[in-house]
N, CA and C of each residue as an Amber inpcrd file, in Angstrom:
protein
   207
 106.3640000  82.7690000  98.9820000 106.4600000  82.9960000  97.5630000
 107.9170000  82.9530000  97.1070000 108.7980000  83.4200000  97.6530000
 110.6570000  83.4170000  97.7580000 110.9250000  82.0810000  97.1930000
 110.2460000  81.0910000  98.4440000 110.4130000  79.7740000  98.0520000
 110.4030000  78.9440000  97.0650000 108.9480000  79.4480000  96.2030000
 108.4880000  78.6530000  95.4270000 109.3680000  79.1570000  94.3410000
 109.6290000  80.6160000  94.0390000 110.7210000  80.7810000  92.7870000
 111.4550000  79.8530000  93.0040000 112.4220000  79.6110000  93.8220000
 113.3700000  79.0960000  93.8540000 113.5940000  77.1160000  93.4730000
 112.6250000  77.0540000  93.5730000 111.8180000  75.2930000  93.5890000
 111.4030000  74.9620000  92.2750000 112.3870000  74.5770000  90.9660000
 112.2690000  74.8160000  89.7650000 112.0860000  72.8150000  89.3000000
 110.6390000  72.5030000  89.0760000 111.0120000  71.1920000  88.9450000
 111.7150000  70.1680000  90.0010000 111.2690000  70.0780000  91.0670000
 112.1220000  69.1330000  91.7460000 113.0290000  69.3030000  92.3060000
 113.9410000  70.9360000  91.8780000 115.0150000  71.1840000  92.2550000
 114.6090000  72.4170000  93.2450000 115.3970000  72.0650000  94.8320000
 115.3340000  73.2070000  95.5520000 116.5620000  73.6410000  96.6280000
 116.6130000  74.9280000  97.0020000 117.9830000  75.2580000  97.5600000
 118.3590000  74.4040000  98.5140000 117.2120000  74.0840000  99.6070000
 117.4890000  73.2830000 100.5710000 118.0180000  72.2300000 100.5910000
 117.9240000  71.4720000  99.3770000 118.1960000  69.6940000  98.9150000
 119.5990000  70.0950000  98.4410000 119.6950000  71.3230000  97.9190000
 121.4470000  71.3170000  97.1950000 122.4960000  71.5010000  98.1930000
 121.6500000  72.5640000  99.6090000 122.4780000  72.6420000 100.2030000
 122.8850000  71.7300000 101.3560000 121.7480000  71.0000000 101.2810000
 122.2370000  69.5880000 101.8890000 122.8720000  68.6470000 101.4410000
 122.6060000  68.9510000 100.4530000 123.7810000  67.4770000  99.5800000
 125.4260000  68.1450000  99.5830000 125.2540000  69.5100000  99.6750000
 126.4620000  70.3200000  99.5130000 127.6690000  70.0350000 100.8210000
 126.0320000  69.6390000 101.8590000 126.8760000  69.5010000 103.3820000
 127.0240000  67.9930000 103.4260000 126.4600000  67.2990000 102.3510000
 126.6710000  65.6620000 102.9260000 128.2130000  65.5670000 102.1860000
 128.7230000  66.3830000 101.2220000 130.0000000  66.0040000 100.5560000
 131.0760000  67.2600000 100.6780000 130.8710000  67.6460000 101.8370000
 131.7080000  68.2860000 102.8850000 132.5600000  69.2460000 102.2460000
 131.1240000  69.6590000 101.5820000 132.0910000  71.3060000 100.9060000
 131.7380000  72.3020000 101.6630000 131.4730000  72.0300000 102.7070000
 131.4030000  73.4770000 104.0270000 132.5270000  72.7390000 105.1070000
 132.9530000  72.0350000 105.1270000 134.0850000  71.8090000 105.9900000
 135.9410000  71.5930000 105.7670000 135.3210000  71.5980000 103.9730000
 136.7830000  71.4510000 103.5430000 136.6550000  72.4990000 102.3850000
 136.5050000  72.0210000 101.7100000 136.2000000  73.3970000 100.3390000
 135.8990000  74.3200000 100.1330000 135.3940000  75.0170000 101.3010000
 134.8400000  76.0250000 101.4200000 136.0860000  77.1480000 102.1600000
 136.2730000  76.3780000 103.0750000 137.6540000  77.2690000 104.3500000
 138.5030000  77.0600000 103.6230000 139.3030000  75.9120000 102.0510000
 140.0060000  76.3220000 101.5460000 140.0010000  77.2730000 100.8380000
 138.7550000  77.5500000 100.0110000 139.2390000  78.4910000  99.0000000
 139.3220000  80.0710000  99.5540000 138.5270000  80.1130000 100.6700000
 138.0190000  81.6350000 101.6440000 139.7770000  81.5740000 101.9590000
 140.4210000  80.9050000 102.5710000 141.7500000  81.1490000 102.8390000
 142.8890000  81.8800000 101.7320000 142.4220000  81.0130000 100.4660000
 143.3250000  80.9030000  99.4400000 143.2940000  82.2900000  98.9090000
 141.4840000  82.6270000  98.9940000 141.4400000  83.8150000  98.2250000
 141.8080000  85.0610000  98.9180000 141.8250000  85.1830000 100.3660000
 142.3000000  86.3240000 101.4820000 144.1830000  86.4220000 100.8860000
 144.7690000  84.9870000 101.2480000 146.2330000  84.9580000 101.2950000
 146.4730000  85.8750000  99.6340000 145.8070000  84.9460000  98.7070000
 146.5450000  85.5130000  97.0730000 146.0010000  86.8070000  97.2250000
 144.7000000  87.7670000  97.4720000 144.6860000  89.0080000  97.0070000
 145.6330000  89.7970000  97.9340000 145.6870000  89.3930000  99.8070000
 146.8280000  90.5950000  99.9980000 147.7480000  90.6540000  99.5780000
 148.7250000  89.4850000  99.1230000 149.5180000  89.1880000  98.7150000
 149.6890000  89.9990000  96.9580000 148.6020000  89.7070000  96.4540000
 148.9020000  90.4090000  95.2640000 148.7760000  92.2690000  95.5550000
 147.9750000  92.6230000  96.3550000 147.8920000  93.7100000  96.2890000
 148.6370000  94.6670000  97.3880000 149.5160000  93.9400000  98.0670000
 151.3050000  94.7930000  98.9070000 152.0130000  94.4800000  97.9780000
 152.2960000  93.6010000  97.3940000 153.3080000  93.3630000  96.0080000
 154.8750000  92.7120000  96.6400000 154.0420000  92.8990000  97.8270000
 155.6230000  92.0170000  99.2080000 156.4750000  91.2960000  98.1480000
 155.9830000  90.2490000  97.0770000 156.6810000  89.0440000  96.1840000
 156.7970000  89.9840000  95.1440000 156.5470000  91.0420000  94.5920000
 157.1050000  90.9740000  93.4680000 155.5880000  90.8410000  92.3130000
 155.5890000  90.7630000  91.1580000 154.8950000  90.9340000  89.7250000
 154.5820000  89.4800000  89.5650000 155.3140000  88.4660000  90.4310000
 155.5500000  86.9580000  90.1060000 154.5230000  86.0440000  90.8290000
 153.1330000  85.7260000  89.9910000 151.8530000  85.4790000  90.7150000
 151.9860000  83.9380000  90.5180000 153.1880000  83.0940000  89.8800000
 153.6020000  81.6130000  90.0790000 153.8920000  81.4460000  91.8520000
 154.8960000  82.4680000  92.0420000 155.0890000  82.3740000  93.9490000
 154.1650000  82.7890000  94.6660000 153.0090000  83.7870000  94.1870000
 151.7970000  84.1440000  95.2570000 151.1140000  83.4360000  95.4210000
 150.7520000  82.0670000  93.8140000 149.8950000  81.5630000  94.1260000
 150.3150000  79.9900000  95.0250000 151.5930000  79.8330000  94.5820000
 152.1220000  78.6310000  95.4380000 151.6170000  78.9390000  96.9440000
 152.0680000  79.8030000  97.4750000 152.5650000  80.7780000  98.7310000
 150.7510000  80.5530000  99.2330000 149.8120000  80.7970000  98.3320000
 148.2670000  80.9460000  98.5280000 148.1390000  79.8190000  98.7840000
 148.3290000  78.4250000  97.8510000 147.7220000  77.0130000  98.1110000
 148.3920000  75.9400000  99.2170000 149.1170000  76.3630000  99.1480000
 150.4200000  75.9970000 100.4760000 149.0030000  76.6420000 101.8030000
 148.6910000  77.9310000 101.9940000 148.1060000  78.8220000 103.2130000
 147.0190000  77.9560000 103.3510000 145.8270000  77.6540000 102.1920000
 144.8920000  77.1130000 102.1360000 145.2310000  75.4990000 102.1770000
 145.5790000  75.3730000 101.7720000 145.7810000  73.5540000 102.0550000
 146.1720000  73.6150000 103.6740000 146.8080000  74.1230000 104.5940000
 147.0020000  74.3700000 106.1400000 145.5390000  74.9810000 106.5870000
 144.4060000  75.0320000 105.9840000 143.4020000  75.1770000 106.4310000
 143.1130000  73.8600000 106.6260000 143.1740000  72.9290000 105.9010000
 142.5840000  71.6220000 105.7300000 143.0030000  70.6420000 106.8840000
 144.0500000  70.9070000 107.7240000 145.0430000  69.9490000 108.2100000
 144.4010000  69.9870000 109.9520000
């Protein structure tokens, strides 16, 4: 019954999340942003940088883009 909610017209989780894995947003897009978002919140919340969330977030996409590599 779980299932069938979820199966709206044609549309179902399984097909999204396969298409999700055929365009490799669990191997790239995914470990970037999980990175990006760990690096910017400790970072914002020791305050190590300062009030200045232009360098946390550089400092963040710089961390996460070295996920990708």
């Amino acid at each position: 019954m779980g299932l069938t909610l979820i199966s709206l017209a044609g549309f179902s989780l399984t097909n999204m999340l396969n298409s999700w894995e055929s365009m490799g947003v669990f191997s790239y897009a995914l470990p970037f942003l999980l990175l990006f978002a760990i690096v910017f919140a400790i970072l914002e919340s020791s305050k190590v940088l300062g009030e200045n969330k232009g360098v946390i977030v550089i400092i963040s996409l710089a961390a996460g883009l070295l996920s990708l590599v």
